[in-house]
C-alpha positions as CSV (number, residue, x, y, z in Angstrom):
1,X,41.0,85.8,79.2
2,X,38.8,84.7,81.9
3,X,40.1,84.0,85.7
4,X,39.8,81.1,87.0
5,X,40.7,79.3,90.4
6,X,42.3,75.5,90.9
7,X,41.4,73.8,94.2
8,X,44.2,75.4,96.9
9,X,45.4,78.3,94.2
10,X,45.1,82.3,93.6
11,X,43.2,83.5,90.9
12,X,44.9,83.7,87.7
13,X,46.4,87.4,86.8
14,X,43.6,89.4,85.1
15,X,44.7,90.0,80.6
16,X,45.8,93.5,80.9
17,X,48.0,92.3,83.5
18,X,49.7,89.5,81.6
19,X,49.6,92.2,78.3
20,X,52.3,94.5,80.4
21,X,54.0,91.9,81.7
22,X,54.3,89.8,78.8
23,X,52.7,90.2,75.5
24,X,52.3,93.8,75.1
25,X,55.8,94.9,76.8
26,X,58.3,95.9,74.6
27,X,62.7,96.4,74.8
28,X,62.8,100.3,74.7
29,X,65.0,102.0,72.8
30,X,63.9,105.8,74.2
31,X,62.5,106.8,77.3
32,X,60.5,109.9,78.6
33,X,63.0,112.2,80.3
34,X,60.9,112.1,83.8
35,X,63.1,111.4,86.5
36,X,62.7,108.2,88.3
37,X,62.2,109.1,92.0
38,X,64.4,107.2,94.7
39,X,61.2,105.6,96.7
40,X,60.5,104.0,93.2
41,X,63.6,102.4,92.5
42,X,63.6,101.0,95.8
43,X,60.2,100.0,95.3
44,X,61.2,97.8,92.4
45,X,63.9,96.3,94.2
46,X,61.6,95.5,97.1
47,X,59.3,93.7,95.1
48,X,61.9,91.5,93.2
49,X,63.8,90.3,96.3
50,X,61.2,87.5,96.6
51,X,61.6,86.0,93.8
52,X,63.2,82.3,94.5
53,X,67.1,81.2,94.4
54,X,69.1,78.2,94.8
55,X,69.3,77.7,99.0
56,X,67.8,81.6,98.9
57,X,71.7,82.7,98.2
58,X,70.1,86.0,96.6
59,X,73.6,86.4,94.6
60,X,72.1,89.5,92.3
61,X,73.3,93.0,93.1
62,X,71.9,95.7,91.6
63,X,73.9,99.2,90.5
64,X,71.1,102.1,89.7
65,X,73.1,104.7,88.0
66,X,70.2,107.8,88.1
67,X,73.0,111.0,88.1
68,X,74.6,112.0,85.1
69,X,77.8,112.1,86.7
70,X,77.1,107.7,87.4
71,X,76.2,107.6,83.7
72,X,79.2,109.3,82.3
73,X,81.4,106.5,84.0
74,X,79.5,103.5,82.3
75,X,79.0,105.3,79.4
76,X,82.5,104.8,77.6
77,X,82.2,101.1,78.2
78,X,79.0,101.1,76.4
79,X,79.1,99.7,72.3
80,X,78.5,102.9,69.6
81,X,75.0,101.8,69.6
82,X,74.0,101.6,73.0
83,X,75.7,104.4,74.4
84,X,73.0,107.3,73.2
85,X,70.4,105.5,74.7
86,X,72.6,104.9,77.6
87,X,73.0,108.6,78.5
88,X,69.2,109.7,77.7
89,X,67.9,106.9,79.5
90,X,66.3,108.3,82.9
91,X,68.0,105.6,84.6
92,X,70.9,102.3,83.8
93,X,70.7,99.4,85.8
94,X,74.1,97.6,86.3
95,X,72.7,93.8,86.4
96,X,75.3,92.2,88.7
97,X,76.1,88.9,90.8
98,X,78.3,88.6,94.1
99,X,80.8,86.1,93.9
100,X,81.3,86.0,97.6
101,X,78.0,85.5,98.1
102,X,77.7,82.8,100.1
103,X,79.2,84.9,103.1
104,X,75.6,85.8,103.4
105,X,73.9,82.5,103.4
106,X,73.8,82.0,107.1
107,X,71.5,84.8,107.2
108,X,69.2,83.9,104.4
109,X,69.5,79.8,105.2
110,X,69.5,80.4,108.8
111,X,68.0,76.5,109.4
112,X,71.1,75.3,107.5
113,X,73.9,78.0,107.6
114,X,76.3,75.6,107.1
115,X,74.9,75.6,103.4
116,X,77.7,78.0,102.7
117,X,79.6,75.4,102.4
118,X,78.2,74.2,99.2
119,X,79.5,77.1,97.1
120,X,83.5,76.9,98.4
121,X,84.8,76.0,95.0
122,X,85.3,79.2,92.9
123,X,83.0,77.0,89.9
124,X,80.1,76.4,92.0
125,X,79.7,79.8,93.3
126,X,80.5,81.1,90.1
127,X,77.6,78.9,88.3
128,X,75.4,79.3,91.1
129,X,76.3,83.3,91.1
130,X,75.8,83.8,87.2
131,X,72.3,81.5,87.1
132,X,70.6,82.6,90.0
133,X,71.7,86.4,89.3
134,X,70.2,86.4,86.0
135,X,67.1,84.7,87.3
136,X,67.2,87.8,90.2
137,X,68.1,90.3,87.2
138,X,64.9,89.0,85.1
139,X,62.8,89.3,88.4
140,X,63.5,93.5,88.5
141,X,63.0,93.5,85.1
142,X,59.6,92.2,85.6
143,X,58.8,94.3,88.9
144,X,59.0,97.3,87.2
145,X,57.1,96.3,84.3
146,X,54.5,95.6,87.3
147,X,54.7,99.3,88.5
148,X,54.2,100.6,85.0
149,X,57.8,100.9,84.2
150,X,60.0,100.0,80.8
151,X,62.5,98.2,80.6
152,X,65.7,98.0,77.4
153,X,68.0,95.3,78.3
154,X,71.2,95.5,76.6
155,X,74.4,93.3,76.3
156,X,76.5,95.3,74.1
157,X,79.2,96.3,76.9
158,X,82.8,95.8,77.7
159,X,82.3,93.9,80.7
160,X,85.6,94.0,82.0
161,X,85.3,98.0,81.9
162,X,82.5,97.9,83.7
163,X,84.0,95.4,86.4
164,X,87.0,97.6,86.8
165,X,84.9,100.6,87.4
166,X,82.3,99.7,89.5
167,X,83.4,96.6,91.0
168,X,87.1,96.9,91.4
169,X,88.4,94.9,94.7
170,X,84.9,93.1,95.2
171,X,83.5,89.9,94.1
172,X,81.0,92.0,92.4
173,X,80.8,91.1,88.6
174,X,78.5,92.8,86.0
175,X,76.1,90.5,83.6
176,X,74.0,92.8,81.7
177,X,73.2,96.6,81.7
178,X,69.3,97.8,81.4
179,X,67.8,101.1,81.0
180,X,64.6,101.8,83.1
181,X,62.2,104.3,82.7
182,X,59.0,105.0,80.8
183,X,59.3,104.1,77.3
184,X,58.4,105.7,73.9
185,X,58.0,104.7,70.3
186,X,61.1,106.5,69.0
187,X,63.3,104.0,67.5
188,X,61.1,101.0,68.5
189,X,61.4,98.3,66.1
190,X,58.5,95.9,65.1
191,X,57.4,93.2,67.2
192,X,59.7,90.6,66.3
193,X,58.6,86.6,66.2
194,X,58.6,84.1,69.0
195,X,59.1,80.6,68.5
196,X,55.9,78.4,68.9
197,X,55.4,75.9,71.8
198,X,55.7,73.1,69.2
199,X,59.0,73.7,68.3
200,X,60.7,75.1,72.2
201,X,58.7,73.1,74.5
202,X,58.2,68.9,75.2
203,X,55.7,67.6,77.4
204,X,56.8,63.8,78.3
């Protein structure tokens, strides 16, 4: 792939750049042991923050679980399946969302704080919680594919186990769980289809 420029835009990302990002990067099932170091994790976090939400409410909270005594707790709420890879993996990610987030938004909307407003009812700020965290939790996923990391997303967990132990007495709710670290063949499956623009995309 070539790079090329459009009057008043960056240069497109070079091909091995999309390839991890995108076309080459895989869902690991195994990791290398290597620890992932604490300036790293926060490194990944640092560069996902910018990525956009609704009135910048920034509703996603992240739970890194890096010691074994933090995976033994999420462990049991884990399906038979995922728990293995669970324990092995060098670090989980509890994908969250704040349902009181909106106490924040007259720091991050500071030209409108009274924006906060919008999200009173417990369905808005539960929509607008659940959409724009999973747009934040996609964003990490993608930042540390950018620093060379792997990712395994998984949604086979009791959610409500999770929520009781981790998030008990908060507005904190858990949405998916991913392992992070640097991935290896064992147990990778083939590349599986994608559907073609034809068939998920219009252009009207």
């Amino acid at each position: 792939m070539t790079e090329r420029t459009t009057a008043g835009s960056r240069a497109a990302l070079p091909g091995h750049s999309l390839d991890q990002l995108f076309r080459t990067a895989r869902t690991y099932n195994a990791f290398e042991p290597e620890r992932i170091a604490q300036a790293l994790i926060q490194e990944i976090y640092e560069l996902a923050k910018w990525g956009p939400t609704a009135s910048n409410c920034n509703p996603g909270r992240f739970v890194f679980l890096a010691s074994p005594e933090a995976k033994a707790r999420l462990a049991p709420h884990m399906s038979s399946a995922n728990r293995p890879k669970t324990l092995v993996a060098p670090i989980n990610v509890i994908m969250a969302y704040d349902l009181d987030f909106a106490e924040k938004v007259p720091f991050l909307f500071p030209h409108k704080p009274e924006a906060a407003a919008w999200f009173a009812k417990p369905e808005v700020a539960m929509e607008t919680a659940f959409r724009n965290g999973s747009l934040q939790a996609a964003y990490l996923m993608m930042a540390a594919r950018s620093l060379g990391l792997d990712c395994g997303p998984m949604s086979g967990f009791k959610e409500a186990g999770v929520n009781d132990e981790f998030f008990k007495g908060t507005g904190w709710r858990a949405n998916f769980i991913c392992n992070i670290g640097y991935g290896t063949n064992e147990n990778l499956f083939p590349r599986l289809p994608r559907l073609p623009f034809e068939v998920a995309c219009q252009v009207l």
